[in-house]
ChimeraX commands (.cxc) that place a marker at each C-alpha (Angstrom):
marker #1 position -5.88,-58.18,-18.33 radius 0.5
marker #1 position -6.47,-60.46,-15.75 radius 0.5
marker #1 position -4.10,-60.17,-12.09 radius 0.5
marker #1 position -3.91,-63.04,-10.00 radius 0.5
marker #1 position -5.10,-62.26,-6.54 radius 0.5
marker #1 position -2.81,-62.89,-3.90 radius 0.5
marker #1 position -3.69,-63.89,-0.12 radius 0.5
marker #1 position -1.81,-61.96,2.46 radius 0.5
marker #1 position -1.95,-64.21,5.36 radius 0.5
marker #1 position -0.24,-62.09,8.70 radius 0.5
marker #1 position 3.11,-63.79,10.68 radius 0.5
marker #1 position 0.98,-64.90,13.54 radius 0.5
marker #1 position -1.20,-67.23,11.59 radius 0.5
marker #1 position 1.32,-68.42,9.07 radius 0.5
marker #1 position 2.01,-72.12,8.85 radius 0.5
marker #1 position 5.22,-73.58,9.12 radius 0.5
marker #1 position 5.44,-73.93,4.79 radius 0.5
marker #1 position 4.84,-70.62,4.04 radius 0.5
marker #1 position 4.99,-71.01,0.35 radius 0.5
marker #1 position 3.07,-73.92,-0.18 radius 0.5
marker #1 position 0.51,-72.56,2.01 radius 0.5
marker #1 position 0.27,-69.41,0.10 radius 0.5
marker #1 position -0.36,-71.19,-3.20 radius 0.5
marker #1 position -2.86,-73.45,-1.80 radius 0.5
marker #1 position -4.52,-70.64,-0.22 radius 0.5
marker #1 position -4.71,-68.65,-3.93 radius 0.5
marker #1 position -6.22,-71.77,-5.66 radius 0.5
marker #1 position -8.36,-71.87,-2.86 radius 0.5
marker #1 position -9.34,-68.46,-3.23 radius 0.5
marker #1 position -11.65,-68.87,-5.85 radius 0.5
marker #1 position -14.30,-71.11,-4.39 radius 0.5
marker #1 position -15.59,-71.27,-0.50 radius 0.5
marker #1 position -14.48,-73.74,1.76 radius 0.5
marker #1 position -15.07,-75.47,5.06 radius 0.5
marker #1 position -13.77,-74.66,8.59 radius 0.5
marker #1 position -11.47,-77.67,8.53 radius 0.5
marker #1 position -10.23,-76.72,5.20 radius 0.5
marker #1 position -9.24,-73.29,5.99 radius 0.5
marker #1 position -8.02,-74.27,9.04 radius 0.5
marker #1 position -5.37,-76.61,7.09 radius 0.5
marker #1 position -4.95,-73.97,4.63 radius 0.5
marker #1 position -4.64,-70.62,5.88 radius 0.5
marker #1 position -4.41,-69.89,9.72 radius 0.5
marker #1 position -3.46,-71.51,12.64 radius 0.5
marker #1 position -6.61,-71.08,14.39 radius 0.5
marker #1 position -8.39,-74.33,15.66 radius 0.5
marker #1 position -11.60,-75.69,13.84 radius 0.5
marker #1 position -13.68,-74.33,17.21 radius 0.5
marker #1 position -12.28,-71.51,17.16 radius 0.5
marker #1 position -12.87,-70.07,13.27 radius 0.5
marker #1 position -16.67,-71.41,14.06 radius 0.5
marker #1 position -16.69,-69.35,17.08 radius 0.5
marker #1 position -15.82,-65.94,14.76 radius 0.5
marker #1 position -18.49,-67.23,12.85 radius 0.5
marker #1 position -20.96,-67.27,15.63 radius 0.5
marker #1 position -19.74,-63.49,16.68 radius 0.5
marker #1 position -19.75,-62.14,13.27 radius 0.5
marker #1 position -16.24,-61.68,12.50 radius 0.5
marker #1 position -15.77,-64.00,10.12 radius 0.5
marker #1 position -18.30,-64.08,6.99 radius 0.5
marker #1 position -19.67,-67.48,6.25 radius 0.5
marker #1 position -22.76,-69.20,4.80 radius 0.5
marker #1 position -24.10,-71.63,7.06 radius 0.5
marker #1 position -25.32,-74.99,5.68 radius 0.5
marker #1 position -26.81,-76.76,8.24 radius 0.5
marker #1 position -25.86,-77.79,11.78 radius 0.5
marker #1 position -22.43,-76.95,12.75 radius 0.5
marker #1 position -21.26,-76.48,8.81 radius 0.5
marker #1 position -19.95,-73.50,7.50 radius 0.5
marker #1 position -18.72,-72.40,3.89 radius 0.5
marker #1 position -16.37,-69.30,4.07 radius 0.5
marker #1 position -14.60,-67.60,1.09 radius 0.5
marker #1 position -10.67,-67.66,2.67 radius 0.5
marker #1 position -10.01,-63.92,1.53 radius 0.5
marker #1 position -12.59,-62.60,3.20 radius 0.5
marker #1 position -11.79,-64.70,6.02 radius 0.5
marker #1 position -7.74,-63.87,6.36 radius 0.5
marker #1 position -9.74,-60.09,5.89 radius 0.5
marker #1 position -11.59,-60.59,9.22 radius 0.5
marker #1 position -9.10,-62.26,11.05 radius 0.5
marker #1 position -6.20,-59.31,10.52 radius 0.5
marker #1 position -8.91,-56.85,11.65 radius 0.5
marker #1 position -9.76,-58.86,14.49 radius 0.5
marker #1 position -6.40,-60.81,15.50 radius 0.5
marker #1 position -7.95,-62.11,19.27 radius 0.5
marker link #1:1,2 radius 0.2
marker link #1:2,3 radius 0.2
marker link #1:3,4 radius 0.2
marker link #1:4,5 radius 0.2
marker link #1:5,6 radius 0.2
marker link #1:6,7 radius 0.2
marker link #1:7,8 radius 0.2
marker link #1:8,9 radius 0.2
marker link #1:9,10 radius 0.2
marker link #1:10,11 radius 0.2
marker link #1:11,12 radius 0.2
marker link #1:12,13 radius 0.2
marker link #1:13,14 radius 0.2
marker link #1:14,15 radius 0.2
marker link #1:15,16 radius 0.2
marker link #1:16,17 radius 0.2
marker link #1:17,18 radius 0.2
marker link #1:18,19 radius 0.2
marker link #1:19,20 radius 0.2
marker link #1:20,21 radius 0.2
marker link #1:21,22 radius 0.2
marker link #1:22,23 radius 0.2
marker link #1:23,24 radius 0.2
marker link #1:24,25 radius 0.2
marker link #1:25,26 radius 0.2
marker link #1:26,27 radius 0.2
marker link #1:27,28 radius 0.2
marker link #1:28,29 radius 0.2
marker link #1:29,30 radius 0.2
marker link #1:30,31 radius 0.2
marker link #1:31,32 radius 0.2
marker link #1:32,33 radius 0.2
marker link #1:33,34 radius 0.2
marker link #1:34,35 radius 0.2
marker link #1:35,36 radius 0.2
marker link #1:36,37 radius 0.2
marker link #1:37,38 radius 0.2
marker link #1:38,39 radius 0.2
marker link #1:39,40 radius 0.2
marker link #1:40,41 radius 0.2
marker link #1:41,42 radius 0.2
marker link #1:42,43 radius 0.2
marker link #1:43,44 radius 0.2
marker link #1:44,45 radius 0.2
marker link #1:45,46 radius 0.2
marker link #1:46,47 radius 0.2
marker link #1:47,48 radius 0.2
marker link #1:48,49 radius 0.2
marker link #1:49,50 radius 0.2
marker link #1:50,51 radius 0.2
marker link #1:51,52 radius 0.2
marker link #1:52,53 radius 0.2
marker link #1:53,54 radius 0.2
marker link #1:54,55 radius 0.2
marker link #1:55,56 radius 0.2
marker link #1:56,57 radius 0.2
marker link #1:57,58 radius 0.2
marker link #1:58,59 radius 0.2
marker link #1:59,60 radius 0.2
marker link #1:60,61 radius 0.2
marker link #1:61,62 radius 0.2
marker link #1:62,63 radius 0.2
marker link #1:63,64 radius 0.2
marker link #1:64,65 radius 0.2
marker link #1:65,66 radius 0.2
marker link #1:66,67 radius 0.2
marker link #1:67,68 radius 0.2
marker link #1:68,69 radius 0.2
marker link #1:69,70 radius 0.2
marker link #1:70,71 radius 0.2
marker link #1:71,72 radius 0.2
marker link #1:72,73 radius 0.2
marker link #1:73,74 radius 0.2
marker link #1:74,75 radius 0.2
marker link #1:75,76 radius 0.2
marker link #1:76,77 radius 0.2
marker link #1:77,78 radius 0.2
marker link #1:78,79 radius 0.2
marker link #1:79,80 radius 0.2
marker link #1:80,81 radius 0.2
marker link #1:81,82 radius 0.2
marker link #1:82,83 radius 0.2
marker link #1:83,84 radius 0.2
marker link #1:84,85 radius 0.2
view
């Protein structure tokens, strides 16, 4: 049996539509995405700023090319409630 994973995203970084964000987030889940699209997904954190947690490691991403990043969203929300600041 298969469970649905479910994104656990903390208060600080929630957006103001809290359930649509959360269900856009899970069918996001399942692929990797760009800065800009977690960003509009997931946290509140500005596009600079997520590439800068790249940069220092806290985040895990793939880089492809330039300033471009691919980063699965769970492992980023992950990273991010580890290391809030």
């Amino acid at each position: 049996m298969r469970q649905d994973k479910t994104v656990v995203v903390p208060p600080l970084y929630l957006e103001t539509n809290e359930t649509e964000t959360k269900q856009r987030a899970r069918r996001l889940s399942k692929q990797l995405i760009t800065v800009e699209e977690l960003h509009d997904c997931c946290v509140s954190l500005e596009p600079y700023t997520i590439r800068k947690k790249v940069r220092e490691g806290i985040i895990p991403a793939y880089r492809i090319g330039g300033k471009r990043y691919l980063i699965d969203p769970d492992e980023a929300i992950k990273s991010i409630k580890k290391n809030p600041y």
